[in-house]
MARKOL-976650 format. One record per residue (C-alpha): residue number from 1; x, y, z. Coordinates in Angstrom, 3 decimals. Layout:
- NUM,X,Y,Z
...
//
This chain:
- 1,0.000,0.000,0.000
- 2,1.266,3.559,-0.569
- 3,1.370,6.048,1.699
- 4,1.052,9.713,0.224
- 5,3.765,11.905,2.158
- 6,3.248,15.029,0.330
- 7,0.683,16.105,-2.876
- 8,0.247,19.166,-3.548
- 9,-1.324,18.246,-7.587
- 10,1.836,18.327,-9.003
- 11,4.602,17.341,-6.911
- 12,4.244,13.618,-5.410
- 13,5.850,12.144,-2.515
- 14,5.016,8.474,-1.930
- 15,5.750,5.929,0.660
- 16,5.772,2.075,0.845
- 17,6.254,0.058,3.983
- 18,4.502,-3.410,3.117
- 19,5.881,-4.920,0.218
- 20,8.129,-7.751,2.130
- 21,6.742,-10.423,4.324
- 22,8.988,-10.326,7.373
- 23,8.840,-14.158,7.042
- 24,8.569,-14.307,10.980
- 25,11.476,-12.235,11.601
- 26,13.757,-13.739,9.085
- 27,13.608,-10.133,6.522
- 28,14.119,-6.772,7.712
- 29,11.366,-4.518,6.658
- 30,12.036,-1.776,4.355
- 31,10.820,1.706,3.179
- 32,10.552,2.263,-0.676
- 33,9.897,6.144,-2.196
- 34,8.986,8.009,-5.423
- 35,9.205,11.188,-6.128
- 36,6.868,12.719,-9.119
- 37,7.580,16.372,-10.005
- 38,5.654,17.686,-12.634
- 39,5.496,14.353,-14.503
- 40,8.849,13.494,-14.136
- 41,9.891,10.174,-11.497
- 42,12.699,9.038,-9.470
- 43,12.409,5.889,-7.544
- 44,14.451,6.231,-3.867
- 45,16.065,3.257,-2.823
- 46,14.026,0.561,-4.813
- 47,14.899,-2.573,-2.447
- 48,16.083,-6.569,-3.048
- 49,13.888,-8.767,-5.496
- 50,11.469,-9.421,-2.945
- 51,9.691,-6.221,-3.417
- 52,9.494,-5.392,-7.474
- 53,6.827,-7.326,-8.121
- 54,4.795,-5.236,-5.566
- 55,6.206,-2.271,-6.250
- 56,6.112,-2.554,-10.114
- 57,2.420,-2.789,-9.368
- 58,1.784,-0.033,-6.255
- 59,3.871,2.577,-8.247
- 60,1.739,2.305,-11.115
- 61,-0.941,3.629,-9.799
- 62,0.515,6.868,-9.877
- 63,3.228,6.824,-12.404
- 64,4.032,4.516,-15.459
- 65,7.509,2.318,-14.181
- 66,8.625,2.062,-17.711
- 67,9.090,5.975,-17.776
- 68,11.576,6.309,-14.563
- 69,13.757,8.749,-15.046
- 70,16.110,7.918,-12.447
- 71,16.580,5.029,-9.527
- 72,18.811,6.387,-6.251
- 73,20.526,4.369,-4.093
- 74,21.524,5.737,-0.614
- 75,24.399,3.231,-0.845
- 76,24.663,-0.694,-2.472
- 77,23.431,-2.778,0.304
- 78,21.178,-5.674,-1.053
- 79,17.860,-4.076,0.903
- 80,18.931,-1.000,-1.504
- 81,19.352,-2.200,-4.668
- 82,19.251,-6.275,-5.223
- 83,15.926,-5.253,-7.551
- 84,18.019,-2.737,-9.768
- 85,18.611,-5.575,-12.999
- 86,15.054,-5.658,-13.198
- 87,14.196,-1.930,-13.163
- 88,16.989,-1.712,-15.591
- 89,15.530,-4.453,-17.705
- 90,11.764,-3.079,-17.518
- 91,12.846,0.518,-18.265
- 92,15.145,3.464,-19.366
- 93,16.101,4.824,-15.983
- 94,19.482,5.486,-14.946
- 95,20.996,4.789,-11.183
- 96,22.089,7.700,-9.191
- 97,24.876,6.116,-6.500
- 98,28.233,6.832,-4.788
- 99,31.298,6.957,-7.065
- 100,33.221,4.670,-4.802
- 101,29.886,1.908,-5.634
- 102,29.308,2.960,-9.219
- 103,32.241,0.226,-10.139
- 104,30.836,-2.268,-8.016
- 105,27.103,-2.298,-9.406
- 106,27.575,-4.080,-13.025
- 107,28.799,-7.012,-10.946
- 108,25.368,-7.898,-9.952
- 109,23.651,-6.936,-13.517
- 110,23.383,-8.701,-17.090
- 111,26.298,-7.849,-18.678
- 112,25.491,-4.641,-20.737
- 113,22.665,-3.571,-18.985
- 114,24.255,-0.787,-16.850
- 115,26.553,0.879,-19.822
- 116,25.934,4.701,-19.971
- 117,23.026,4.200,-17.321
- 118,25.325,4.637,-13.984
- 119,25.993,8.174,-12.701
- 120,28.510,8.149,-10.282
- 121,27.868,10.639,-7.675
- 122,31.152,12.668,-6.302
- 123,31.688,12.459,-2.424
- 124,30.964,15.762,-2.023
- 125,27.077,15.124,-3.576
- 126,25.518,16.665,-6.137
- 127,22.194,19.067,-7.546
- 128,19.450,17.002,-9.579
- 129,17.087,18.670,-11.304
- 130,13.705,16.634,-12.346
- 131,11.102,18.684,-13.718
- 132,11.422,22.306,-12.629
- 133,13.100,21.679,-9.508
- 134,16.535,21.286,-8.045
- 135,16.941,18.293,-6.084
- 136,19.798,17.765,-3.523
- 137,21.786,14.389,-3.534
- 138,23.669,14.495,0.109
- 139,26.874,13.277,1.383
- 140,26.642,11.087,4.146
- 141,29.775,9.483,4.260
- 142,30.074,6.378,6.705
- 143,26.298,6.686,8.128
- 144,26.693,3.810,7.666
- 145,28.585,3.069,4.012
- 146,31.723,4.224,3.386
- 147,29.845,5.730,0.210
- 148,26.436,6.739,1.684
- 149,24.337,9.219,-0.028
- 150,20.628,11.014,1.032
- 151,18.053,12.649,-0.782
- 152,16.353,15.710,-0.037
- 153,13.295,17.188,-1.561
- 154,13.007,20.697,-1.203
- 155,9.387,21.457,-2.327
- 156,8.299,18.611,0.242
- 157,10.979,19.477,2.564
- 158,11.434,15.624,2.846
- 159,15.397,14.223,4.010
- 160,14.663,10.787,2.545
- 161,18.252,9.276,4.626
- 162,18.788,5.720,4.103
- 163,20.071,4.431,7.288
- 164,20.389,7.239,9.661
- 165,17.006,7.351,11.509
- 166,16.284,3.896,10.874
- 167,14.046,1.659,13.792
- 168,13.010,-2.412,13.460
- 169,9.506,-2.501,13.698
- 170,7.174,-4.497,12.549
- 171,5.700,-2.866,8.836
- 172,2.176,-1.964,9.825
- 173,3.696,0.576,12.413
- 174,6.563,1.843,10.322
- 175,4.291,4.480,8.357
- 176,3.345,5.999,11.433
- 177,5.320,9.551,12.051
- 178,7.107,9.007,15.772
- 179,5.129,10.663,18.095
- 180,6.882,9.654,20.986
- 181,10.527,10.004,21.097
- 182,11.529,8.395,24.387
- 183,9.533,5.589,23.868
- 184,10.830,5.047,19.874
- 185,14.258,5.098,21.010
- 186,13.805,1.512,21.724
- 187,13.552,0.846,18.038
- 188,16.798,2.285,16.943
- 189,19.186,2.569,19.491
- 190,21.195,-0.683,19.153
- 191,20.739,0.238,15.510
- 192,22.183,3.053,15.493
- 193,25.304,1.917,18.171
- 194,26.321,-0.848,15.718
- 195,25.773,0.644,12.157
- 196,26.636,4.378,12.318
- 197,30.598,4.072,12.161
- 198,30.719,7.017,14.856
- 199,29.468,10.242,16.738
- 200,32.233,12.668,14.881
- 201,30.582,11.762,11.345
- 202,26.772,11.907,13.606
- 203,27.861,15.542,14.700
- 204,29.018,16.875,10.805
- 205,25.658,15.070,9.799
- 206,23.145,16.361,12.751
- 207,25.023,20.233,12.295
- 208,24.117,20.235,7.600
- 209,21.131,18.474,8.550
- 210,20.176,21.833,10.425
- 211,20.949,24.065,7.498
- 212,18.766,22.592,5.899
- 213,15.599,22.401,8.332
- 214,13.958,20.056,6.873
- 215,10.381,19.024,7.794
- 216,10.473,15.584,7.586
- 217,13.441,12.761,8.139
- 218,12.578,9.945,6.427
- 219,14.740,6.588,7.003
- 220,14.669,3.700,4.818
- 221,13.578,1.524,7.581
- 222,10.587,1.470,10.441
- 223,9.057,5.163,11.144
- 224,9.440,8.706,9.783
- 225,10.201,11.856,11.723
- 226,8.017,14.798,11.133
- 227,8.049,18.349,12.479
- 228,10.237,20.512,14.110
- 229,10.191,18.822,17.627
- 230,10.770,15.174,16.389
- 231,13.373,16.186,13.847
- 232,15.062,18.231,16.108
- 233,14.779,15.312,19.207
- 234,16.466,13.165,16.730
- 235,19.429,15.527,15.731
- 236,19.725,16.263,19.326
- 237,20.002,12.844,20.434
- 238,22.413,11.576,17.254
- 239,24.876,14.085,17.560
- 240,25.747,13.272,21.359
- 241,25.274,8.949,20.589
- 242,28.868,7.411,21.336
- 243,28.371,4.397,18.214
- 244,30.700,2.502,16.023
- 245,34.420,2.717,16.473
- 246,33.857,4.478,19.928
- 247,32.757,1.736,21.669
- 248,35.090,-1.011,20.144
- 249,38.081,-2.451,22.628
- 250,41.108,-4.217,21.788
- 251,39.380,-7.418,23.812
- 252,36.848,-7.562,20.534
- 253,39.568,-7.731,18.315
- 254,40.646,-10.852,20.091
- 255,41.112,-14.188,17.825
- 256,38.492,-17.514,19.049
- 257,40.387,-20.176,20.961
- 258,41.034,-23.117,19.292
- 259,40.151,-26.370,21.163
- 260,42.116,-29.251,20.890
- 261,40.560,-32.524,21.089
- 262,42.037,-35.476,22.719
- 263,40.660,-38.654,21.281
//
């Protein structure tokens, strides 16, 4: 099912939650987005193979797949991009990813399909423009790839950011805006603590983040953040997380003991 984010009758912002059975906990869920400004799409982290039939079909409701302009992939993880052969198969659209992935992607595509059709984006991001706006295509290095990339919207005022936000939850609840921080932290803590490589690169984040106010922060799993006060609990509370590489010791670097057996 989608879920409309933003419409204003010419600039769509869609979101889909339900397109993979969690298989009783054995699948993560996952967020899927498109973007449709002024009859011109871009599909925001498209997922593995488990969701294109589903999505092929929800999307179409509001915009013809075979006329994608563009797919973007926050980084190449498979819950990113496993699908991408077959949106390059079933249309003309082109992948927007890191530079330091762009070499990396043909390896899991026919051979041919991705010639001319990869645009590598420079670390330091990039502008889009779709339609008659000017998209922004975000560094965000090592949150949690070493070439991670986010998406924001500026008519919708939408930060769609892969992994940074991100909460396990089951998918009927992950459409629902957070309306209570404390309690969400639950969700995304230990998330967070193992995944973001650590709090210097969550303080550069959390401080262009801010420039850019956005009104929504939109992860690509479990539950959005909208409004001032949830956006701004969540920047608060990244920015001061010790994660990653801060809490590693030399005793987890230490090799397994081998056993010996005495027969």
């Amino acid at each position: 099912m989608a879920i409309e984010l933003f419409n204003d009758g010419k600039h769509v912002c869609l979101m889909f939650t339900d397109l993979v059975d969690d298989n009783e906990g054995q699948t993560v869920q996952s967020n899927q987005f498109l973007v449709v400004n002024d009859g011109n799409g871009i599909l925001l982290d498209p997922g593995g193979v488990m969701t294109y039939n589903e999505l092929f079909v929800a999307m179409g409701r509001f915009f013809p797949p075979k006329k994608l302009e563009y797919v973007f992939a926050s980084h190449a993880d498979p819950d990113i991009i496993a699908s991408l052969p077959r949106w390059l198969t079933g249309s003309e659209t082109r992948l927007l990813i890191s530079r330091i992935w762009s070499r990396f992607v043909p390896h899991f595509c026919p051979q041919g399909k991705t010639e001319g059709r990869i645009i590598p984006v420079p670390d330091e991001g990039t502008l889009l423009p779709l339609g008659d706006t000017m998209f922004q295509v975000l560094p965000a290095h090592f949150l949690h790839s070493e070439g991670n990339l986010q998406f924001y919207d500026p008519v919708s005022r939408m930060l769609f950011s892969g992994d940074m936000g991100a909460s396990i939850m089951a998918a009927s609840e992950a459409g629902k805006p957070v309306t209570d921080f404390d309690a969400h932290l639950a969700h995304m803590k230990g998330f967070h603590m193992r995944y973001m490589v650590s709090n210097k690169v969550c303080r550069y984040w959390a401080a262009m983040v801010r420039e850019l106010d956005p009104e929504w922060i939109i992860p690509q799993h479990g539950a959005p953040f909208k409004g001032r006060e949830m956006v701004h609990r969540f920047l608060d509370w990244i920015e001061t997380l010790p994660c990653g590489v801060d809490l590693m010791t030399q005793a987890q670097y230490a090799a397994p003991k081998i056993v010996t057996v005495s027969l």
